[in-house]
C-alpha positions as CSV (number, residue, x, y, z in Angstrom):
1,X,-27.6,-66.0,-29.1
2,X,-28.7,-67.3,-32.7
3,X,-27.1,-64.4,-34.2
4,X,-23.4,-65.6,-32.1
5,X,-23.9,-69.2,-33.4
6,X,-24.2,-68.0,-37.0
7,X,-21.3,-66.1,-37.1
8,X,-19.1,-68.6,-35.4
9,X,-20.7,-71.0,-37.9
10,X,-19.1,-68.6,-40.7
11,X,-16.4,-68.3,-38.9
12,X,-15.5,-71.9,-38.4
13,X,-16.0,-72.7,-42.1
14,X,-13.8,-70.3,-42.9
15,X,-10.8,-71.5,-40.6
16,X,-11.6,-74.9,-41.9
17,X,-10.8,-73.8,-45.2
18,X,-8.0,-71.9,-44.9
19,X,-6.1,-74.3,-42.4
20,X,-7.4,-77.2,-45.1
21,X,-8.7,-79.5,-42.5
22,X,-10.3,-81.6,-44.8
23,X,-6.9,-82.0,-46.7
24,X,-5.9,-84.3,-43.5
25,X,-9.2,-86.3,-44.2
26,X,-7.8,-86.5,-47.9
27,X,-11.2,-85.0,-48.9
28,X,-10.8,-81.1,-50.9
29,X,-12.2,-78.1,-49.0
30,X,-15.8,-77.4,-48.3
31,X,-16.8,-74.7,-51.0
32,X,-18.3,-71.1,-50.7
33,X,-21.8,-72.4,-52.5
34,X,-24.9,-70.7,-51.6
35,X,-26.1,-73.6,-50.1
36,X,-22.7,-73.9,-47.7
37,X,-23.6,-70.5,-46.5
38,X,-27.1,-70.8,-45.6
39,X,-26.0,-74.2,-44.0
40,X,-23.5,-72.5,-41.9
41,X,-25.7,-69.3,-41.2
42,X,-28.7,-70.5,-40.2
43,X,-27.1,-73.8,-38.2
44,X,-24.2,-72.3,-37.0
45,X,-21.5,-74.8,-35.7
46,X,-24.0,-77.8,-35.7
47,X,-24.5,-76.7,-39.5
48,X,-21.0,-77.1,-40.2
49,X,-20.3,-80.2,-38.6
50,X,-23.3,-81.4,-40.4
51,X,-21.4,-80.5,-43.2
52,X,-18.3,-82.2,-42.5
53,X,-19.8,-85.2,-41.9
54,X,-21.6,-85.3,-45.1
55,X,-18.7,-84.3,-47.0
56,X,-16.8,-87.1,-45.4
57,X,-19.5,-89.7,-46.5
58,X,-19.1,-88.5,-49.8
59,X,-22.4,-86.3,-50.0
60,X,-21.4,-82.8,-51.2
61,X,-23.5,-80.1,-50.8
């Protein structure tokens, strides 16, 4: 089950960034850093809405 979350995780980032989600937020696009991919990997989706809220408070990662 850990394994499923961390590739939807991926998998959710990735849609995020190609749709440009955060472009409706007026923010730019959460980035492929290392850190954004052990975020997403090891949290899954709770790791990338983690993300997006800190990206939308101005914290980038």
């Amino acid at each position: 089950m850990l394994v499923v979350n961390a590739v939807l995780g991926l998998i959710f980032l990735f849609v995020l960034n190609t749709l440009g989600v955060m472009s409706w937020l007026g923010k730019p696009d959460l980035g492929y850093s290392i850190a954004t991919i052990l975020i997403c990997g090891v949290g899954g989706l709770p790791g990338v809405l983690v993300l997006v809220l800190l990206d939308i408070l101005g914290i980038t990662v």
